[in-house]
Predicted model as a PDB file, atoms N, CA, C, CB and O in Angstrom, pLDDT in the B-factor column:
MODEL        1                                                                  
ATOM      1  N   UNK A   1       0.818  -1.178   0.000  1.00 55.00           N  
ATOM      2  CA  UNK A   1       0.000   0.000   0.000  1.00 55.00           C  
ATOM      3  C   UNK A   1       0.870   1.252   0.000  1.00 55.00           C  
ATOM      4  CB  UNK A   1      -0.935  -0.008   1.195  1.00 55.00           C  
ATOM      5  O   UNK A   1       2.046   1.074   0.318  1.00 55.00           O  
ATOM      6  N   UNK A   2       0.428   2.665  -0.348  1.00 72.00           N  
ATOM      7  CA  UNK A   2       1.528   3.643  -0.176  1.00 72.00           C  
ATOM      8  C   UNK A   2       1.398   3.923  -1.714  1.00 72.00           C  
ATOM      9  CB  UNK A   2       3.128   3.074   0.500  1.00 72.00           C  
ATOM     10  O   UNK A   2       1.255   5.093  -2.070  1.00 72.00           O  
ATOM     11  N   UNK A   3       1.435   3.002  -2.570  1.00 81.00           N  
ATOM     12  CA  UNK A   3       1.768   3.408  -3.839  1.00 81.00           C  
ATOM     13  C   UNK A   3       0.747   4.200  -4.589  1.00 81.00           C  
ATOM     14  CB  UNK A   3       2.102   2.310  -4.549  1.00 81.00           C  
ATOM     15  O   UNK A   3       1.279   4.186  -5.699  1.00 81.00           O  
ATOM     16  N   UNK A   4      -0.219   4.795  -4.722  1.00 90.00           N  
ATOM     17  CA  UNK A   4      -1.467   5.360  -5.450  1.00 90.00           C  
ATOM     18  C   UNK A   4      -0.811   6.416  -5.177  1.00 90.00           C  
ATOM     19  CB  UNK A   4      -3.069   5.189  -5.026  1.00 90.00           C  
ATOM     20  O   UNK A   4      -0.752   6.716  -6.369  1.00 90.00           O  
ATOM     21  N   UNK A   5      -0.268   7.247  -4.686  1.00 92.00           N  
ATOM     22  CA  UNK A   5       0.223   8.511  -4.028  1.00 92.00           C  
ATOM     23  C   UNK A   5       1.086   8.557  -5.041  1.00 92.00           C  
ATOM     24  CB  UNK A   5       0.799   8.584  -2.484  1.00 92.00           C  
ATOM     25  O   UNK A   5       0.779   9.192  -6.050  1.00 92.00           O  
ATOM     26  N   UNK A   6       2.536   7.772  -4.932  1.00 92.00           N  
ATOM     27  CA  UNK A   6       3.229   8.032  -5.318  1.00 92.00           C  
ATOM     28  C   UNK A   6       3.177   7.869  -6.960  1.00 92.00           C  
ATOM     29  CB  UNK A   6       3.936   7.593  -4.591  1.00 92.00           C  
ATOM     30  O   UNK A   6       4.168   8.422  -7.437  1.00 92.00           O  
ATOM     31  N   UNK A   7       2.264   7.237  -8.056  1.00 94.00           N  
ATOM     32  CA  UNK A   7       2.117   6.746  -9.059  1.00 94.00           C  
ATOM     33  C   UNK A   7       1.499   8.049  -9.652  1.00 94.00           C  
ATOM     34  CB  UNK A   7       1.436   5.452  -9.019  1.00 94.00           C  
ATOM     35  O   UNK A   7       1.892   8.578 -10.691  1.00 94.00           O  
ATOM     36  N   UNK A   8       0.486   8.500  -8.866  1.00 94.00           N  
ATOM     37  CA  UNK A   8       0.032   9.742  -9.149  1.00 94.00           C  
ATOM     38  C   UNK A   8       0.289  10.573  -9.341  1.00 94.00           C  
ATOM     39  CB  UNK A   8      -0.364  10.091  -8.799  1.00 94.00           C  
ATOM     40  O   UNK A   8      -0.208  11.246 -10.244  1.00 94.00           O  
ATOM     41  N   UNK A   9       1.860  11.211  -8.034  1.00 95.00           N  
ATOM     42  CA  UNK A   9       1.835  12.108  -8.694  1.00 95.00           C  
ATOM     43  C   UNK A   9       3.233  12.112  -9.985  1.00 95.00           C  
ATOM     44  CB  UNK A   9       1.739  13.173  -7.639  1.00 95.00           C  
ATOM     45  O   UNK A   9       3.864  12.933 -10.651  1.00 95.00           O  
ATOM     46  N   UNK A  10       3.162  10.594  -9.765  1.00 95.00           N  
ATOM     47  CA  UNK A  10       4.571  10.910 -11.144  1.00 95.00           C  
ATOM     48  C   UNK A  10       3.608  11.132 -12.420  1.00 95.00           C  
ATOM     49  CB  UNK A  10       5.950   9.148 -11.596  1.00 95.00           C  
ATOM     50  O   UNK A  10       3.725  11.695 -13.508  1.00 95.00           O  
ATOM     51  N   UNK A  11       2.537  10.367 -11.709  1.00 95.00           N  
ATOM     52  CA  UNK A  11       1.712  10.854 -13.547  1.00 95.00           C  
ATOM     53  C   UNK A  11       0.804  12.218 -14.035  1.00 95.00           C  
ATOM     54  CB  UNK A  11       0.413   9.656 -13.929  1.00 95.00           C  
ATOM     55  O   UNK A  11       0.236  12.465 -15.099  1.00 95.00           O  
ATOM     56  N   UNK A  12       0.947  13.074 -12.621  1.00 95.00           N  
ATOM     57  CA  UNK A  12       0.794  14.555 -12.540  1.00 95.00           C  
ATOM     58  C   UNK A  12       2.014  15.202 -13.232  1.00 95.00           C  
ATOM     59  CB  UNK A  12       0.676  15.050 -11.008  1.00 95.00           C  
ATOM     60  O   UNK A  12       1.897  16.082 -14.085  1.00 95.00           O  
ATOM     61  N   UNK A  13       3.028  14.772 -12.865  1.00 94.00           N  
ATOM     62  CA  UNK A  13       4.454  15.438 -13.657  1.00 94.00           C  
ATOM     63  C   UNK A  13       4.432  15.029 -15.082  1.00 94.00           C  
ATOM     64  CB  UNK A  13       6.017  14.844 -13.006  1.00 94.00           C  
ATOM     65  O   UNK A  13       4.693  15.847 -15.964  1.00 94.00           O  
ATOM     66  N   UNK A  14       4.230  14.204 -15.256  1.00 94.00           N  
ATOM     67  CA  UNK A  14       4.308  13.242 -16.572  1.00 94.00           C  
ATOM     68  C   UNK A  14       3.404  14.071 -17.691  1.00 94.00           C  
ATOM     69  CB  UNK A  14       3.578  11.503 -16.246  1.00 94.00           C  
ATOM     70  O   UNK A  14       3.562  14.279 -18.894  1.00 94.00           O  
ATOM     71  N   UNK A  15       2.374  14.451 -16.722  1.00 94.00           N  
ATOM     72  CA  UNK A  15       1.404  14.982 -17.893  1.00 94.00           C  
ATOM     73  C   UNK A  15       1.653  16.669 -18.103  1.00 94.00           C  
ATOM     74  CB  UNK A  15      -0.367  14.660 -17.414  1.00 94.00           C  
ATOM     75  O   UNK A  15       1.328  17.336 -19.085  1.00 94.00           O  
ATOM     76  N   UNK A  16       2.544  17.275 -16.479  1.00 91.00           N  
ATOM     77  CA  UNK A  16       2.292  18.403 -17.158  1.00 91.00           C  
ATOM     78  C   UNK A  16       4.153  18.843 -18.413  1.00 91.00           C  
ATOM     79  CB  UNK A  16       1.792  19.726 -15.577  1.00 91.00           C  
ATOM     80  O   UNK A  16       4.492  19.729 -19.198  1.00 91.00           O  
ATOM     81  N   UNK A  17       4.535  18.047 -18.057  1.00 89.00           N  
ATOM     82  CA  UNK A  17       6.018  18.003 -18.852  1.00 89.00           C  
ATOM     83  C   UNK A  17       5.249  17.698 -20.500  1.00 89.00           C  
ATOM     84  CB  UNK A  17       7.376  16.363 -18.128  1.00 89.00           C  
ATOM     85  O   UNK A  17       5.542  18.182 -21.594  1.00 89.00           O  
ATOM     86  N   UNK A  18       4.334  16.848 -20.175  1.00 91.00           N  
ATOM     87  CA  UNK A  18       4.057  16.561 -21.827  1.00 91.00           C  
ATOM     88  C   UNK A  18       3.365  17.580 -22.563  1.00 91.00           C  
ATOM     89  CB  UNK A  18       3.169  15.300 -22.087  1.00 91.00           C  
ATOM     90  O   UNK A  18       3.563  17.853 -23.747  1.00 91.00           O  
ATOM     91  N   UNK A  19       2.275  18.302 -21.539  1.00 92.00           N  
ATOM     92  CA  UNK A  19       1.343  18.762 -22.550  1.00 92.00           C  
ATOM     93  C   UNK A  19       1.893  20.691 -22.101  1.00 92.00           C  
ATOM     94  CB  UNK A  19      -0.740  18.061 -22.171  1.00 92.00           C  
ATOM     95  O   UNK A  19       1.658  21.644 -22.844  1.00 92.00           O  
ATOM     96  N   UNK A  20       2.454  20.763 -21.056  1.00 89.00           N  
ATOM     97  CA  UNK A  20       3.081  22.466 -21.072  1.00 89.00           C  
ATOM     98  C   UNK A  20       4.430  21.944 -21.108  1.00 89.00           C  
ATOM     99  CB  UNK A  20       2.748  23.717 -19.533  1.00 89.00           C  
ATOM    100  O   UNK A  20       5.118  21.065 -20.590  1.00 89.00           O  
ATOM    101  N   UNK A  21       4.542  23.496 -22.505  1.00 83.00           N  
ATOM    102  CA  UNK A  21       5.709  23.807 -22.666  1.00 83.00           C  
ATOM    103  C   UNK A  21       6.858  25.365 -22.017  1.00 83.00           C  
ATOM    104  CB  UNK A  21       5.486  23.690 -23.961  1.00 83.00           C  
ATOM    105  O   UNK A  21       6.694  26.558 -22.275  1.00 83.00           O  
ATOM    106  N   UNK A  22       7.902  24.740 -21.190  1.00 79.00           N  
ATOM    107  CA  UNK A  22       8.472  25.855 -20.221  1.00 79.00           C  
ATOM    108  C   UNK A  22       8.486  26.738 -21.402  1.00 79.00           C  
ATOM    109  CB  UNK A  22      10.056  25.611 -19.316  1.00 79.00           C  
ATOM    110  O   UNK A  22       8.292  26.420 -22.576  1.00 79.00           O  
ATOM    111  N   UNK A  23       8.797  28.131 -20.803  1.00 86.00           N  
ATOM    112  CA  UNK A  23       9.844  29.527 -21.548  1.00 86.00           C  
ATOM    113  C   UNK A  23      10.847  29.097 -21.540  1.00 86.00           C  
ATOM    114  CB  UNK A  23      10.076  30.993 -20.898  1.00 86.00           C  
ATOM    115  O   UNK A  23      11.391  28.839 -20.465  1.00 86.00           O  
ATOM    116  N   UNK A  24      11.495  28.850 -22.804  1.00 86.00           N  
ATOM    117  CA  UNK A  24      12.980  29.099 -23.247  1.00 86.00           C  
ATOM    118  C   UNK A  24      13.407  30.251 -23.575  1.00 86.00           C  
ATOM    119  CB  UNK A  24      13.343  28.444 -24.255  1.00 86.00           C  
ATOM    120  O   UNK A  24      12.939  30.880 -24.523  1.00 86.00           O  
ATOM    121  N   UNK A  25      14.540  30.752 -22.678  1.00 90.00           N  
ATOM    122  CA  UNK A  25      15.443  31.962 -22.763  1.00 90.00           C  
ATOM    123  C   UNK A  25      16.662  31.457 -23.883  1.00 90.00           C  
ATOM    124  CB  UNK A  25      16.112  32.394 -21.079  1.00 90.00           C  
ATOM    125  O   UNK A  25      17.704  30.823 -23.720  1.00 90.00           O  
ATOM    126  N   UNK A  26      15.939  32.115 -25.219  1.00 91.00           N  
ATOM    127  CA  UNK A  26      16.913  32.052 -26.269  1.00 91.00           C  
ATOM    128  C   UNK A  26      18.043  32.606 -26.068  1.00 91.00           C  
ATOM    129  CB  UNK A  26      16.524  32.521 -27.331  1.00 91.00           C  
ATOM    130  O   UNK A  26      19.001  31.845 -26.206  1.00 91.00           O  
ATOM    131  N   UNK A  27      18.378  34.137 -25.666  1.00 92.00           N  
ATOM    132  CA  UNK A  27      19.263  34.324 -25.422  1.00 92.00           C  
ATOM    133  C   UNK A  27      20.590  33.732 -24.742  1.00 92.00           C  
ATOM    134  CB  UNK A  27      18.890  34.912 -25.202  1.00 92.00           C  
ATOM    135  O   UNK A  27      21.740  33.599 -25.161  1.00 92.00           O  
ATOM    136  N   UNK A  28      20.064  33.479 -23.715  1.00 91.00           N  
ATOM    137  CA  UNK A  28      20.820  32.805 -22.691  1.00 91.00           C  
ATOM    138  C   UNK A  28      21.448  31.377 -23.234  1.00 91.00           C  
ATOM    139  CB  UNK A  28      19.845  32.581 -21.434  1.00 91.00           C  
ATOM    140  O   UNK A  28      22.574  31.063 -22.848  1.00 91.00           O  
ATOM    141  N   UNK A  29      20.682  30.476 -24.170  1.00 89.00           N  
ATOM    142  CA  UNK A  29      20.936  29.250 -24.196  1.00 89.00           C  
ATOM    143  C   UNK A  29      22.034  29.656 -25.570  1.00 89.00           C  
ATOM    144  CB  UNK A  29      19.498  28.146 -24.313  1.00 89.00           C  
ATOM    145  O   UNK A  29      22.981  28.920 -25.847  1.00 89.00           O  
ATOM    146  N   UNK A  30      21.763  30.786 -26.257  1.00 92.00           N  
ATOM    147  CA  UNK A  30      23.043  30.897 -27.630  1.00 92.00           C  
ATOM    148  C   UNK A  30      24.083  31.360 -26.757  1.00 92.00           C  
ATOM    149  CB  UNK A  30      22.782  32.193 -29.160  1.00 92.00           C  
ATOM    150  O   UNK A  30      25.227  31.253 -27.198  1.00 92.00           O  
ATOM    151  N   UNK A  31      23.908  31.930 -25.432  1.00 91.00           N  
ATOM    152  CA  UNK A  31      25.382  32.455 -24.829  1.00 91.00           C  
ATOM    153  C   UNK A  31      25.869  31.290 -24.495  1.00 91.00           C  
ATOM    154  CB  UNK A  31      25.445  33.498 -23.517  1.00 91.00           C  
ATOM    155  O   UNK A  31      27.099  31.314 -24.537  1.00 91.00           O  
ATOM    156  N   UNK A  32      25.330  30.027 -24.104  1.00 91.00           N  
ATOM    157  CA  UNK A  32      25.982  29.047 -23.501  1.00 91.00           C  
ATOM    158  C   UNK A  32      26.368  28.301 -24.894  1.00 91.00           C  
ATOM    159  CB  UNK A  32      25.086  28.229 -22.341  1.00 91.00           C  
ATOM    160  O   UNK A  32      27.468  27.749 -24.843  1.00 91.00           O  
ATOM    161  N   UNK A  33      25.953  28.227 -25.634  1.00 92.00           N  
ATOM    162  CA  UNK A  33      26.222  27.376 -26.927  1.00 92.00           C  
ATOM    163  C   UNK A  33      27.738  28.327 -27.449  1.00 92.00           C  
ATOM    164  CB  UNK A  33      24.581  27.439 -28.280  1.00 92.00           C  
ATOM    165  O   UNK A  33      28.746  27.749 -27.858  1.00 92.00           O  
ATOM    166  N   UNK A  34      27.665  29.316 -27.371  1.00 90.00           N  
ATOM    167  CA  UNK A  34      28.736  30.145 -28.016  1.00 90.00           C  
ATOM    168  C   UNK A  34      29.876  30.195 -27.570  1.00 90.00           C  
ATOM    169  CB  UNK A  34      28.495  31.295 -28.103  1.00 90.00           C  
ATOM    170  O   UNK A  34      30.908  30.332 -28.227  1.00 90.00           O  
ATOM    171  N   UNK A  35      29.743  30.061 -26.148  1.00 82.00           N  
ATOM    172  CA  UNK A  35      30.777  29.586 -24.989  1.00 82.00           C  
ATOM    173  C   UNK A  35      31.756  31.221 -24.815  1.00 82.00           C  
ATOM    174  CB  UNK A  35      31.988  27.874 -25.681  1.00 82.00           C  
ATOM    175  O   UNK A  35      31.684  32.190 -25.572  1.00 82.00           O  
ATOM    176  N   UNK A  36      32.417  31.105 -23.864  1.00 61.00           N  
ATOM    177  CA  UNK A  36      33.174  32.021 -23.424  1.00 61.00           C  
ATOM    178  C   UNK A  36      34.692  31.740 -22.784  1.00 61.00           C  
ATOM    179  CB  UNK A  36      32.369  32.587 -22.584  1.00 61.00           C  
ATOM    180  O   UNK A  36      35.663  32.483 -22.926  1.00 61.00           O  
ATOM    181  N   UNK A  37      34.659  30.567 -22.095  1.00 57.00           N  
ATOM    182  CA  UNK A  37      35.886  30.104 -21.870  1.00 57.00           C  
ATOM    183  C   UNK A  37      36.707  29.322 -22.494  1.00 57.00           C  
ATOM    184  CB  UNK A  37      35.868  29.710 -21.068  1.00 57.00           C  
ATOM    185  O   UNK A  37      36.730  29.488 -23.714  1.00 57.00           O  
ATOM    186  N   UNK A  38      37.609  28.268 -21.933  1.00 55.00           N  
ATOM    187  CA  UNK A  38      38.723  27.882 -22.777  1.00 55.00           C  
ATOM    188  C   UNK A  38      37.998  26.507 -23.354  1.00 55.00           C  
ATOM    189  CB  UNK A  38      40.296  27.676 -21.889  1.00 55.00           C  
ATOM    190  O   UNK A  38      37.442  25.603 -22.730  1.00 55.00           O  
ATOM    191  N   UNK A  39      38.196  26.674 -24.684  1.00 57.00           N  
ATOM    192  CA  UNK A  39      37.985  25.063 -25.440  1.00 57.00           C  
ATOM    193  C   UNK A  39      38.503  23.714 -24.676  1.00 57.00           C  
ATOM    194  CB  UNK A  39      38.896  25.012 -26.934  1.00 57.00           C  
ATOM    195  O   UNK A  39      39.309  23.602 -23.752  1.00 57.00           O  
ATOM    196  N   UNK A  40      37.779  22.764 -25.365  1.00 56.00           N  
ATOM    197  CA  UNK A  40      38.025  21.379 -24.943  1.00 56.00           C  
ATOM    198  C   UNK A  40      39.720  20.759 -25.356  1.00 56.00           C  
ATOM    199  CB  UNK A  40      36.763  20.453 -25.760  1.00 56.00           C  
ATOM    200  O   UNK A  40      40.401  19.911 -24.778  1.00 56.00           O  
ATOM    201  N   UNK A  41      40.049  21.717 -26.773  1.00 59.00           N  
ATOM    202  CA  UNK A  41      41.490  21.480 -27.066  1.00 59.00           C  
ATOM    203  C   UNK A  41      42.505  22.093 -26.231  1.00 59.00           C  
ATOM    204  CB  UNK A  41      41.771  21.888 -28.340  1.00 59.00           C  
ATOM    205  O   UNK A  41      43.645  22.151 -26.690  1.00 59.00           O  
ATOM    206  N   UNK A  42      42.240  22.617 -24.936  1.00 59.00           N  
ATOM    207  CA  UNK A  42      43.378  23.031 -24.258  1.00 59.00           C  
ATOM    208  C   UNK A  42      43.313  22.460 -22.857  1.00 59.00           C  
ATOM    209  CB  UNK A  42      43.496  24.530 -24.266  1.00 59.00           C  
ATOM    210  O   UNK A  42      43.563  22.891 -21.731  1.00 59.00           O  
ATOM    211  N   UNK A  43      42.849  21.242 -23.404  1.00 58.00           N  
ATOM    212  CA  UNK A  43      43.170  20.003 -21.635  1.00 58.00           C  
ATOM    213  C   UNK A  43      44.092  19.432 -21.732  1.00 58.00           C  
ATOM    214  CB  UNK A  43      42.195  18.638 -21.138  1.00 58.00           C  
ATOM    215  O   UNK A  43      44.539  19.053 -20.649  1.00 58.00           O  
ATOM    216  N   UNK A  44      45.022  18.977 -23.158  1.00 59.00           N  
ATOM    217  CA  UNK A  44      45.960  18.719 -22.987  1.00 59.00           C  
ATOM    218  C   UNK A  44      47.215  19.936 -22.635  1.00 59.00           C  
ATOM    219  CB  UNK A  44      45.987  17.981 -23.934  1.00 59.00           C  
ATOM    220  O   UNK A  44      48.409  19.676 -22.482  1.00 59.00           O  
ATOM    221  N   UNK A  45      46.860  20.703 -22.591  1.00 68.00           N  
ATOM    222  CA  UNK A  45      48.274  21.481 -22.630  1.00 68.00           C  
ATOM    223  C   UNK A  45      48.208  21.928 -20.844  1.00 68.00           C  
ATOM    224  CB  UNK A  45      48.292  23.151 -24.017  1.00 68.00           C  
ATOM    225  O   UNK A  45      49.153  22.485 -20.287  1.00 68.00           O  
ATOM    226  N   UNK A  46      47.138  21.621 -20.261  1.00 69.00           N  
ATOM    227  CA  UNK A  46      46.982  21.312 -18.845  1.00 69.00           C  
ATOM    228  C   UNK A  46      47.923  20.453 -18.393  1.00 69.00           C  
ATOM    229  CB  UNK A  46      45.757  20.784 -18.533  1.00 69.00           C  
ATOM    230  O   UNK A  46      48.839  20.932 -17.724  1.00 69.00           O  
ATOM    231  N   UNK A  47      47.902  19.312 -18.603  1.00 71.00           N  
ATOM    232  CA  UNK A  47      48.359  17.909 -18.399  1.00 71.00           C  
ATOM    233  C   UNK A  47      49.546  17.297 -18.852  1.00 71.00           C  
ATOM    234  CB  UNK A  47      47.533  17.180 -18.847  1.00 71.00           C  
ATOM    235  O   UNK A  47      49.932  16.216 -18.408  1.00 71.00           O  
ATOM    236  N   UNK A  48      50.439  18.267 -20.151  1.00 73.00           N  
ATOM    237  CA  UNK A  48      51.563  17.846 -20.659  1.00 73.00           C  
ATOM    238  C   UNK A  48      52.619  17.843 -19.696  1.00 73.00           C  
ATOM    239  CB  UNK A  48      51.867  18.553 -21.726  1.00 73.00           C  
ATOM    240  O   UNK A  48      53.502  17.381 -20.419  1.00 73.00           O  
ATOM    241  N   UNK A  49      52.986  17.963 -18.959  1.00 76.00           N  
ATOM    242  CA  UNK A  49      54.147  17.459 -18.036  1.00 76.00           C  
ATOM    243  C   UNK A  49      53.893  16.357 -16.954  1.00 76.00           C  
ATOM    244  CB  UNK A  49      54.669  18.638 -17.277  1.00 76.00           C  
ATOM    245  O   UNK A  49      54.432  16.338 -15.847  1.00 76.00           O  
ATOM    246  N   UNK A  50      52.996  15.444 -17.430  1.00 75.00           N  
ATOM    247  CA  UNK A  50      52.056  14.336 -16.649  1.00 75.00           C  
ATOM    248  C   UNK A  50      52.342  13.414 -18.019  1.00 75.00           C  
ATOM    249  CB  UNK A  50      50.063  14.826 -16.155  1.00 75.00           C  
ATOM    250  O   UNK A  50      52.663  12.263 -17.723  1.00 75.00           O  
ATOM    251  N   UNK A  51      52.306  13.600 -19.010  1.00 72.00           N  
ATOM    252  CA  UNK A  51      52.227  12.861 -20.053  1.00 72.00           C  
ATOM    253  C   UNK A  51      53.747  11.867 -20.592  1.00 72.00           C  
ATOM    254  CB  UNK A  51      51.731  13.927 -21.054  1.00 72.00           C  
ATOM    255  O   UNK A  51      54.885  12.311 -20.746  1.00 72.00           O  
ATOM    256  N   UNK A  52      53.408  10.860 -20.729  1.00 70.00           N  
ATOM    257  CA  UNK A  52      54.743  10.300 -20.900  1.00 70.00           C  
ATOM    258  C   UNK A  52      54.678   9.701 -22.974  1.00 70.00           C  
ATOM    259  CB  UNK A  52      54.920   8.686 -19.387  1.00 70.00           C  
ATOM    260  O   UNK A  52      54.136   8.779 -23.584  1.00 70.00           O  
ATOM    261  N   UNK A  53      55.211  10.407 -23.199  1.00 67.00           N  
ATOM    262  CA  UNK A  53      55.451  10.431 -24.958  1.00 67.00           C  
ATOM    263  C   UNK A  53      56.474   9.308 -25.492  1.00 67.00           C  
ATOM    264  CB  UNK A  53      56.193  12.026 -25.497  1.00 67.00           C  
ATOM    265  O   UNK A  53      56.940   9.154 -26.621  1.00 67.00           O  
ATOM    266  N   UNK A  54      56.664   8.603 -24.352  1.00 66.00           N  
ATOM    267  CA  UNK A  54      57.759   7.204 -25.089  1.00 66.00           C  
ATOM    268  C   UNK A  54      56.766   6.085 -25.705  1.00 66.00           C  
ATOM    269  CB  UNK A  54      58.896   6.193 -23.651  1.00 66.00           C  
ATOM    270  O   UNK A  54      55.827   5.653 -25.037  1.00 66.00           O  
ATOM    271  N   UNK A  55      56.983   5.723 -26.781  1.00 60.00           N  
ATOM    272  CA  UNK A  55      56.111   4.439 -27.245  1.00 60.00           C  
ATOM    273  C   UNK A  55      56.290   3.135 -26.771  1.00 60.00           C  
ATOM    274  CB  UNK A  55      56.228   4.222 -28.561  1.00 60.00           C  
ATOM    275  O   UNK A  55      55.451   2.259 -26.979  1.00 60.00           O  
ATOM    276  N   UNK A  56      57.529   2.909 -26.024  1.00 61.00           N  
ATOM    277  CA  UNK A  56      57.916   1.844 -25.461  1.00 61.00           C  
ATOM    278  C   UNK A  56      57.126   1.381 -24.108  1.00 61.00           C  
ATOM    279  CB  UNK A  56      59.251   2.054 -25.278  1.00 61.00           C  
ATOM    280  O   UNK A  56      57.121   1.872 -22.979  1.00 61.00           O  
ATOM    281  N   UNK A  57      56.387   0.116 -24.723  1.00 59.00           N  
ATOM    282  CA  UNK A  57      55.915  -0.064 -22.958  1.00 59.00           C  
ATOM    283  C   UNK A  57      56.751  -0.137 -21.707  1.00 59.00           C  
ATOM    284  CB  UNK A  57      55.251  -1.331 -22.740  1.00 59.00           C  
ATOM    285  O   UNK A  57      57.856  -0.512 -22.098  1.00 59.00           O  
ATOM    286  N   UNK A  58      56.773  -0.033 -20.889  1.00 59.00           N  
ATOM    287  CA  UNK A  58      57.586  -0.134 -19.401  1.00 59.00           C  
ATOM    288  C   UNK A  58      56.993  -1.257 -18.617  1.00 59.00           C  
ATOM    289  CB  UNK A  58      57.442   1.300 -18.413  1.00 59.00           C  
ATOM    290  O   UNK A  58      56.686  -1.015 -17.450  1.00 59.00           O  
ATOM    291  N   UNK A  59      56.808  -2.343 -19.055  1.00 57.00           N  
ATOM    292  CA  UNK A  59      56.336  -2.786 -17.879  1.00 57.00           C  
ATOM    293  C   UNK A  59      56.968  -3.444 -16.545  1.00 57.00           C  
ATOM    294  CB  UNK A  59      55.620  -3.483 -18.277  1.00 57.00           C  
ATOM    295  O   UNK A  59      56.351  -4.238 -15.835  1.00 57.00           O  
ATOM    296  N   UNK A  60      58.412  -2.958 -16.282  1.00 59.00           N  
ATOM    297  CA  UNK A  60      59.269  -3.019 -14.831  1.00 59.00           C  
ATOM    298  C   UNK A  60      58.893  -1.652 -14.374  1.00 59.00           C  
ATOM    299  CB  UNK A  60      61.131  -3.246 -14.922  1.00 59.00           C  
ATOM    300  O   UNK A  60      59.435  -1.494 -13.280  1.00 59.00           O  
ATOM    301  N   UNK A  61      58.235  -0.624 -14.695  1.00 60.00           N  
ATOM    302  CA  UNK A  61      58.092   0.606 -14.140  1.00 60.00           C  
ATOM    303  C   UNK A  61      56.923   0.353 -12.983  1.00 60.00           C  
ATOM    304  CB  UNK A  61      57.731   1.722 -15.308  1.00 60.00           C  
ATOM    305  O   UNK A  61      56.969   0.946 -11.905  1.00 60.00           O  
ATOM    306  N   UNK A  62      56.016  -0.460 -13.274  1.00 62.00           N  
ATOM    307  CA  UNK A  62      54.780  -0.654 -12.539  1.00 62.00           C  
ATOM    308  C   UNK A  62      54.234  -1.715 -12.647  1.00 62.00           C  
ATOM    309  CB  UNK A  62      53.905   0.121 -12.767  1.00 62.00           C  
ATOM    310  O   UNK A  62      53.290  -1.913 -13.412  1.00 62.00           O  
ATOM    311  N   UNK A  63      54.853  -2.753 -11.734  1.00 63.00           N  
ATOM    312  CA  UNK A  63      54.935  -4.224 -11.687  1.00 63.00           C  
ATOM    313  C   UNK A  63      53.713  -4.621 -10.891  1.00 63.00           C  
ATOM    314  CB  UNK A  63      56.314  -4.774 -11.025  1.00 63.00           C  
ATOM    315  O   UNK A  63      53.401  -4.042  -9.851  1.00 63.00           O  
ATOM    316  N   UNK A  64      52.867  -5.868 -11.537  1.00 67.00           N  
ATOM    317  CA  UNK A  64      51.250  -5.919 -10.849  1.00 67.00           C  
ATOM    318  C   UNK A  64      51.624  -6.980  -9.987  1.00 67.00           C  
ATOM    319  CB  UNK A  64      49.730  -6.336 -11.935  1.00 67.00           C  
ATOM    320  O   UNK A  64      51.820  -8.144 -10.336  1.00 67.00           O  
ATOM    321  N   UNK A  65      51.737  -6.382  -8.505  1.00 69.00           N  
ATOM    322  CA  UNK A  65      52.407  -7.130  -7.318  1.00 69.00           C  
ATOM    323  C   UNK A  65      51.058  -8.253  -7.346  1.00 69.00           C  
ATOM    324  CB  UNK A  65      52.727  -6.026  -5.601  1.00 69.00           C  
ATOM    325  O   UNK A  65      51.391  -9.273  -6.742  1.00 69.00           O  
ATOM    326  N   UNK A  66      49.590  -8.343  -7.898  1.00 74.00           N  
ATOM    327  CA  UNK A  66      48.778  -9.443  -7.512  1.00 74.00           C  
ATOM    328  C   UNK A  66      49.044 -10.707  -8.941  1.00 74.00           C  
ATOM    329  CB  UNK A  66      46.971  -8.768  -7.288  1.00 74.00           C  
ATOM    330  O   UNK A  66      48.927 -11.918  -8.751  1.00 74.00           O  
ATOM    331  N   UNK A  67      49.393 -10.116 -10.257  1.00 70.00           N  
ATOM    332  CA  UNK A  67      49.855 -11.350 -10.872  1.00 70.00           C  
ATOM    333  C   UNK A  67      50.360 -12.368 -10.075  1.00 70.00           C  
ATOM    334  CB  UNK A  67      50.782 -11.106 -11.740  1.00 70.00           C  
ATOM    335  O   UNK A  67      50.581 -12.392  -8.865  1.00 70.00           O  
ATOM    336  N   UNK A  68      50.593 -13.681 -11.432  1.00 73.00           N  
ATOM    337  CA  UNK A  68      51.101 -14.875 -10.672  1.00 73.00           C  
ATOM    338  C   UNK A  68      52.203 -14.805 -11.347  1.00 73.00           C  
ATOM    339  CB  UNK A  68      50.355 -16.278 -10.663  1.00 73.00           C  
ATOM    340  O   UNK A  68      52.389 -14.043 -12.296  1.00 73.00           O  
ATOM    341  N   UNK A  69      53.232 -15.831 -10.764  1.00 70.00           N  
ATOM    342  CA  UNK A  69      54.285 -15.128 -11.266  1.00 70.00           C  
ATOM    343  C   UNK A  69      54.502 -16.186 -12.488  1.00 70.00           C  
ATOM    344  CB  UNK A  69      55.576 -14.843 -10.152  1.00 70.00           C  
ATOM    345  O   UNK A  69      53.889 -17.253 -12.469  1.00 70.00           O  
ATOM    346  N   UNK A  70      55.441 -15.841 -13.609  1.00 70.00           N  
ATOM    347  CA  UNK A  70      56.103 -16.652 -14.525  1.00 70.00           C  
ATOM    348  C   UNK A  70      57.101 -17.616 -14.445  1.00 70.00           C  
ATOM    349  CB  UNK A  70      56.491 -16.028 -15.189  1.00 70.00           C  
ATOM    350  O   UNK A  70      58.141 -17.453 -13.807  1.00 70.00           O  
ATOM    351  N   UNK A  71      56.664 -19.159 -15.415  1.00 65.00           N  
ATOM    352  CA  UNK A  71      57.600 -19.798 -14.640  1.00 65.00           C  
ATOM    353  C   UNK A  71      58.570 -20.311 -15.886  1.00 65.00           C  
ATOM    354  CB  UNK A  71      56.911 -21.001 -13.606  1.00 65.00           C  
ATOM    355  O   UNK A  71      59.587 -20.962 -15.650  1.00 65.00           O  
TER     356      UNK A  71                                                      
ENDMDL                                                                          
END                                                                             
């Protein structure tokens, strides 16, 4: 029991999301689309002295102490 309450009012939300439509602030949503701060292409230049540019794997650098070992 308990549930008629709660079914209800999701289907009070349900209906008013479907049949009203909010105010959209055009403005506002082209300022966010247009953006103002730094692009997505300058996360690497965050992070380049974190970055290791050798193609060679290492794997004695960071040895998986739970492997089994080789025999």
């Amino acid at each position: 029991m308990g549930r008629g309450r709660a079914k209800a009012k999701q289907t009070k939300v349900a209906r008013e999301l479907k049949y009203n439509t909010p105010n959209t602030d055009l403005t506002a949503l082209q300022r966010e689309l247009a953006g103002a701060g730094k692009s997505n292409n300058d996360f690497d230049d965050d992070y380049k002295e974190y970055v290791d540019d050798d193609d060679e794997d290492h794997t004695d650098d960071d040895p998986d102490t739970w492997a089994r070992p080789t025999r």
